[in-house]
C-alpha positions in Angstrom: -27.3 122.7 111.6 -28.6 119.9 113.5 -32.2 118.3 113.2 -32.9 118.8 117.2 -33.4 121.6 118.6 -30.8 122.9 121.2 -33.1 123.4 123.8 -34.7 119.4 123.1 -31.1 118.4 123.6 -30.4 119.9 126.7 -33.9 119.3 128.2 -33.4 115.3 127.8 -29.8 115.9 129.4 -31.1 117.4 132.4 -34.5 114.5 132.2 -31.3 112.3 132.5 -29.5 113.9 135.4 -33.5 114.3 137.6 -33.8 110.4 137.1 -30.2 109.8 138.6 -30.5 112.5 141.3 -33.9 110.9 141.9 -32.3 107.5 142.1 -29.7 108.2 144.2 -31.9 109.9 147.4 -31.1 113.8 146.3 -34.9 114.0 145.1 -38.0 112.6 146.1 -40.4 111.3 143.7 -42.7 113.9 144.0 -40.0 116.5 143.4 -38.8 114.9 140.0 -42.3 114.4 138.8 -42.5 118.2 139.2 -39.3 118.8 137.3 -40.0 116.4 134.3 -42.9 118.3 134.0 -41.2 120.9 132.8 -38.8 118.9 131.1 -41.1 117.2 128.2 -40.3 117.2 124.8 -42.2 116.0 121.9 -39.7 113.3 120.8 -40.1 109.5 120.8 -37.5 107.9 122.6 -36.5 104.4 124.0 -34.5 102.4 126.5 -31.2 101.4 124.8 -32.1 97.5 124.4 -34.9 98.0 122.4 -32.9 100.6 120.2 -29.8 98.1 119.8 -31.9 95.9 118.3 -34.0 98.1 116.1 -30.4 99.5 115.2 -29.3 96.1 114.1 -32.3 95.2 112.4 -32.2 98.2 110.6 -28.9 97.6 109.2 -29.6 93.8 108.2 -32.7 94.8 106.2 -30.7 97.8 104.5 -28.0 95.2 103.5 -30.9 92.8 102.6 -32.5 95.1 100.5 -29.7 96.4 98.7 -28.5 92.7 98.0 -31.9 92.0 96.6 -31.4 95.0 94.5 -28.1 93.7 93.3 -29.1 90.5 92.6 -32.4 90.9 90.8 -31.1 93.2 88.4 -27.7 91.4 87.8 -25.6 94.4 88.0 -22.1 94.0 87.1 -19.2 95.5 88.7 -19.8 98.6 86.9 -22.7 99.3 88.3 -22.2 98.7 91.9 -20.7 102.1 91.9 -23.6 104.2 91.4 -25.8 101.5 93.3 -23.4 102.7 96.7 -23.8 106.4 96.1 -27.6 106.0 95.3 -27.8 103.5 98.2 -26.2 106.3 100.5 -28.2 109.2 99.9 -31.4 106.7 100.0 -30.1 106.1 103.7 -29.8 109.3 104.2 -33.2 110.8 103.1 -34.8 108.1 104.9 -32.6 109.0 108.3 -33.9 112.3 107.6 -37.7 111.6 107.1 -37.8 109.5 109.9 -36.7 111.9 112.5 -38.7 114.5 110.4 -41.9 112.2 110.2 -42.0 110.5 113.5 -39.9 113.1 116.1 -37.8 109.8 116.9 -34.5 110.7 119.2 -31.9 108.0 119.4 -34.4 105.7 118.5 -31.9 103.3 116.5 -33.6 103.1 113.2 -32.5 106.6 112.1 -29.2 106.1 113.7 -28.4 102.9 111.6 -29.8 104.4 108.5 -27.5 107.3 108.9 -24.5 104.7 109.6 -25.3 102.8 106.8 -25.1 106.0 104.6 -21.3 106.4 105.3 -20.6 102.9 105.0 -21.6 102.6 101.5 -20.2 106.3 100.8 -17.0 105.1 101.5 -17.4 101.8 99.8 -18.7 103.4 96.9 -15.3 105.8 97.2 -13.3 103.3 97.3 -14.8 101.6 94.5 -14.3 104.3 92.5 -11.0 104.7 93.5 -10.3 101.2 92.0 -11.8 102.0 88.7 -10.2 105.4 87.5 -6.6 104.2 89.3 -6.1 100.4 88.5 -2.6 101.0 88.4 -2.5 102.7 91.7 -1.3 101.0 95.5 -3.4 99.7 97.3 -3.2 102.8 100.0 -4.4 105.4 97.5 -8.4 103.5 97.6 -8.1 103.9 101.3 -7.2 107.3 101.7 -10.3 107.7 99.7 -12.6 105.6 101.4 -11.0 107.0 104.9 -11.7 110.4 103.6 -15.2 109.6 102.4 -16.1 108.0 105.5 -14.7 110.8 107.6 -16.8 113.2 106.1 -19.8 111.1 106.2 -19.2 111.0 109.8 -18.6 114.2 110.5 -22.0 115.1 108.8 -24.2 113.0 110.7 -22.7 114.4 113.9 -23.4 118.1 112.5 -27.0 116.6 111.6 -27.9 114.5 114.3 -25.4 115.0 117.0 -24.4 110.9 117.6 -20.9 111.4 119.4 -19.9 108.1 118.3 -20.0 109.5 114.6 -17.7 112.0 115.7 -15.6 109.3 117.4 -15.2 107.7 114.4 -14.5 111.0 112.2 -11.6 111.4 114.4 -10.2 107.8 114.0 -10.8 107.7 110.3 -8.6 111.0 109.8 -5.9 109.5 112.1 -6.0 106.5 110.2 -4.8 108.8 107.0 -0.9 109.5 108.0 -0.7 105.3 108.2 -1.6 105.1 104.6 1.3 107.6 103.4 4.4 105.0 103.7 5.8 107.5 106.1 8.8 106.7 108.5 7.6 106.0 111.8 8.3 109.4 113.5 6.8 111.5 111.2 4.0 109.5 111.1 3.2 109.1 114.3 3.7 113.4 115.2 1.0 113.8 112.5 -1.4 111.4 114.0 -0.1 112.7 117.3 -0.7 116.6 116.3 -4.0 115.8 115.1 -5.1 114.1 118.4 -3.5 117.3 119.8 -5.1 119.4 117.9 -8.5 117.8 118.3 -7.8 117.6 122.2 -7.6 121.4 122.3 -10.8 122.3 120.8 -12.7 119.8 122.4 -11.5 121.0 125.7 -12.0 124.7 125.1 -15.6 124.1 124.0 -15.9 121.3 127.2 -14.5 124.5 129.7 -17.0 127.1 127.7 -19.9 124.8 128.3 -19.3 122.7 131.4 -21.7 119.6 131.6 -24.4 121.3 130.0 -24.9 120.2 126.3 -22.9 120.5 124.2 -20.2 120.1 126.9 -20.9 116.6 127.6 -20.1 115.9 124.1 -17.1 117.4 124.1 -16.0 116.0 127.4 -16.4 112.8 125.2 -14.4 113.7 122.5 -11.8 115.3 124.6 -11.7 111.7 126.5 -11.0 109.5 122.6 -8.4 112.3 122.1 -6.6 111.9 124.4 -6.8 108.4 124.2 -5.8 108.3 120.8 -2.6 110.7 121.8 -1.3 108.6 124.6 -2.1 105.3 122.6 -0.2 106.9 119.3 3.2 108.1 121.2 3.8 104.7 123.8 5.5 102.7 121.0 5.6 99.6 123.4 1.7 99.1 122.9 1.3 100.4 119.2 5.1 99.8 117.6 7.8 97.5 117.8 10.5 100.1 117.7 13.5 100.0 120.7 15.6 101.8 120.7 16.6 105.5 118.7 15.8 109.6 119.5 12.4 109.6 118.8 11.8 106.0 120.7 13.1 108.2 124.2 10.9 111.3 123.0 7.6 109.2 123.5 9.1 107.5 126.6 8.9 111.2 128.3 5.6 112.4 126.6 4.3 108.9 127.9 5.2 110.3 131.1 4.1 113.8 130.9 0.7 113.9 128.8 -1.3 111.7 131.4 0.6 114.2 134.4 -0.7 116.9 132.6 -4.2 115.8 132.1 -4.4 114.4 135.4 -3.8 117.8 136.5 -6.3 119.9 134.7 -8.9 116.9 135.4 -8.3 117.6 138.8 -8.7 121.5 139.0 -11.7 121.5 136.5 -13.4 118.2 138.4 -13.9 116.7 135.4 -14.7 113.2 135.7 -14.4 111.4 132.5 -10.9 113.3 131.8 -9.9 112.1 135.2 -10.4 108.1 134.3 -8.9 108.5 131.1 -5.7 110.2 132.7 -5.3 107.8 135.7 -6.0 105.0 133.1 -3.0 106.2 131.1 -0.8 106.5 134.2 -1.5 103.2 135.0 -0.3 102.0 131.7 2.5 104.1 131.8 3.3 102.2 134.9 3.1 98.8 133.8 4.7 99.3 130.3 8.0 101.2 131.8 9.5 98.7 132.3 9.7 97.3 128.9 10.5 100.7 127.6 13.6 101.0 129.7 14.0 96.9 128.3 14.3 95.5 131.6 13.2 92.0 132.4 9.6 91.4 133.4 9.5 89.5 137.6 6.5 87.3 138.5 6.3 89.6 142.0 5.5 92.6 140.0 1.8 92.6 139.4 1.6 91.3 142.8 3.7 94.6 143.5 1.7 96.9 141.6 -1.4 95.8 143.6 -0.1 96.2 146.9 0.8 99.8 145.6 -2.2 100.7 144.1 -4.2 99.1 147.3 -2.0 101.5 149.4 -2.6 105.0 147.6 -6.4 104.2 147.4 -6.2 103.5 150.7 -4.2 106.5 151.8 -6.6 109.0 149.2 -9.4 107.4 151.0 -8.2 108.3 154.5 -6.8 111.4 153.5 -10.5 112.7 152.3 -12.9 111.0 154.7 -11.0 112.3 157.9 -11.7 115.8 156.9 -14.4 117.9 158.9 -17.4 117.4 156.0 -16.2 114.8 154.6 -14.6 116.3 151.2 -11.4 118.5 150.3 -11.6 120.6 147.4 -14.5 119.1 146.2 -13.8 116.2 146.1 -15.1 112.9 148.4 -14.8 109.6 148.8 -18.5 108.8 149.1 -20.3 107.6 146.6 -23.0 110.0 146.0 -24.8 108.8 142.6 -26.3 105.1 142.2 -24.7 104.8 138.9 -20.5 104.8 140.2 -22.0 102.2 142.6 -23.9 100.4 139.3 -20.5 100.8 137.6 -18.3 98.8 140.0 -21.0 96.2 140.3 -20.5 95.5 136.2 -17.0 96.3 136.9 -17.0 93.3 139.6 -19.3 90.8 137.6 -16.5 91.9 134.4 -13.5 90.1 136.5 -15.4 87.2 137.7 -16.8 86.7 134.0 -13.6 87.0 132.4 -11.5 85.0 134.4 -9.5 82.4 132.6 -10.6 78.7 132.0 -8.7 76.0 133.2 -6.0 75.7 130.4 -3.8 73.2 129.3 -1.3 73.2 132.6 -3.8 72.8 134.7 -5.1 69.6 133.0 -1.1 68.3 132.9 -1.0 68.9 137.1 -3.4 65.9 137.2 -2.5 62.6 135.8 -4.7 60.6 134.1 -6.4 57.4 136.4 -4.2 54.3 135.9 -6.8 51.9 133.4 -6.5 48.4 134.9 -8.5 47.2 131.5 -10.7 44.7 134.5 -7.3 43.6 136.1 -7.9 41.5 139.6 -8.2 43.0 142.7 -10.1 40.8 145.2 -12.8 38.1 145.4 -16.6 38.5 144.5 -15.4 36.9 141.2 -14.1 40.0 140.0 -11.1 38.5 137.1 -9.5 40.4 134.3 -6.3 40.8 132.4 -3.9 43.4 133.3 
């Protein structure tokens, strides 16, 4: 049972949707004044700066505190196993009494006192993994401190609701089928049926509810999934394999998973499925030619521009000419402020991370000939060449 109430959560959704519509023209202040109004909750929130850095502070005096612990009492090896479970369900309490106490709500101090818990749960599994198997592989202490930490995880998302601890559930127990010494097609189908799997109930629950909490979550989840799916089964980004059945198998799934959620993106209009599936189409694109093992040309990102230029384009045209503007519901205008935010940190991304003048371009220009003072004219200029 989580620590917020249900209708808190989906008041400070909609508080977040007012402030965009507000933003974007849609309301006018006095309008969303009115709304939020009606839209208050006793919780203490703030703006996501301030709560990366109480998060981060947070988790350096936690770690400072439990190194102090450590150190002042000299404990030995032995007891650095109780000191992590003790440690963890400190972190926890506290993560509880502070939301309890103080009605904080993504505030960052509770958040990384509820990280910090699983951390040193599955440290202190692992640990203990060590000690009762010292004969044991190496694999065996982290299956146990992926399992520790997945359940950790998946707590503080019942408790608390952080869709990043559920994130990370889902990569921890995909992490598990690595650990087995498995060949490479079974272990990819069970990291590929638990994505599956996970897809599936994420996107039932993301249909059920919509964009209404708990549906945004879900439309998360479904989106790291999916992710996790299509990264799992194209073997030219996550294997070195070339060639053999199961190697043609993902080439087709590669293929038809994005078709397929690009699809039901499109007749559900939902937007963060939507990126994710044209994102994966895109790599399908540019790694197919490396799966089929033919030779990579300069002219073909210079193709794959022109081409992707083209059917913007052509989508662009296609909805704008209609009589209001939209077909299906779906237009090329952007409505909200924060798509046109998003391509403004999307632009400032590609200047930032353009590359440095490397090595070749220093070699294009010769060093300057050093005449060490030799003569070149009068005014009693003399030197040695």
């Amino acid at each position: 049972m989580s620590c917020y109430a249900t209708v808190d959560e989906e008041k400070i959704r909609t508080q977040a949707r007012v402030r965009e519509w507000a933003r974007s023209g849609f309301l006018d202040e006095a309008q969303a004044r009115r709304i939020n109004e009606d839209l208050r909750v006793d919780l203490r929130r703030t703006n996501p700066f301030l709560r990366a850095v109480l998060f981060l502070f947070t988790v350096l005096i936690t770690g400072a505190s439990i190194g102090l612990f450590i150190v002042t009492f000299h404990l030995d090896d032995n007891s650095l196993r109780p000191t992590c479970f003790i440690s963890a369900a400190i972190c926890y309490a506290l993560a509880e009494y502070v939301v309890r106490r103080f009605r904080v709500y993504r505030f960052g101090v509770e958040e990384a006192l509820a990280a910090c818990a699983v951390v040193l749960l599955s440290v202190g599994a692992v640990a203990v993994t060590e000690r009762i198997g010292s004969g044991w592989t190496l694999e065996v202490t982290f299956i146990a401190g992926l399992t520790a930490a997945a359940i950790g995880a998946a707590c503080v998302y019942w408790r608390f609701g952080y869709v990043y601890a559920a994130i990370a559930c889902i990569i921890c127990l995909a992490a598990l089928p690595f650990q087995f010494r498995l060949s490479l097609p079974a272990e990819r189908t069970a990291v590929a049926v638990l994505f599956l799997v996970t897809f599936v109930i994420a996107r039932s629950r993301r249909r059920l509810y919509g964009e209404d909490f708990p549906g945004d979550d879900h439309g998360w989840i479904q989106v790291v999934a999916l992710a996790g799916l299509y990264l799992d089964l194209n073997l030219r980004i996550t294997a070195s394999a070339t060639s053999g059945r199961f190697y043609w198998i993902t080439y087709a799934v590669v293929w038809i998973v994005p078709v397929i959620a690009l699809v039901m993106a499109l007749r559900d209009r939902d937007r963060p499925l939507l990126d994710m599936s044209i994102a994966a189409v895109l790599v399908t694109v540019l790694t197919n030619k490396s799966y089929l093992g033919l030779s990579q040309q300069p002219w073909d990102p210079i193709v794959f521009g022109i081409v992707l230029c083209s059917v913007a384009i052509m989508i662009r045209r296609w909805l704008s000419i209609s009589p209001d503007g939209e077909r299906y519901g779906f237009t090329s205008m952007r409505l909200l402020t924060a798509d046109r935010r998003l391509l403004t940190m999307m632009g400032t991304a590609t200047v930032v991370l353009q590359p440095g003048p490397g090595i070749a371009s220093h070699a294009a220009h010769p060093p300057k000939p050093d005449f060490q003072g030799g003569r070149s004219g009068g005014a009693g200029a003399s030197g040695s060449f």
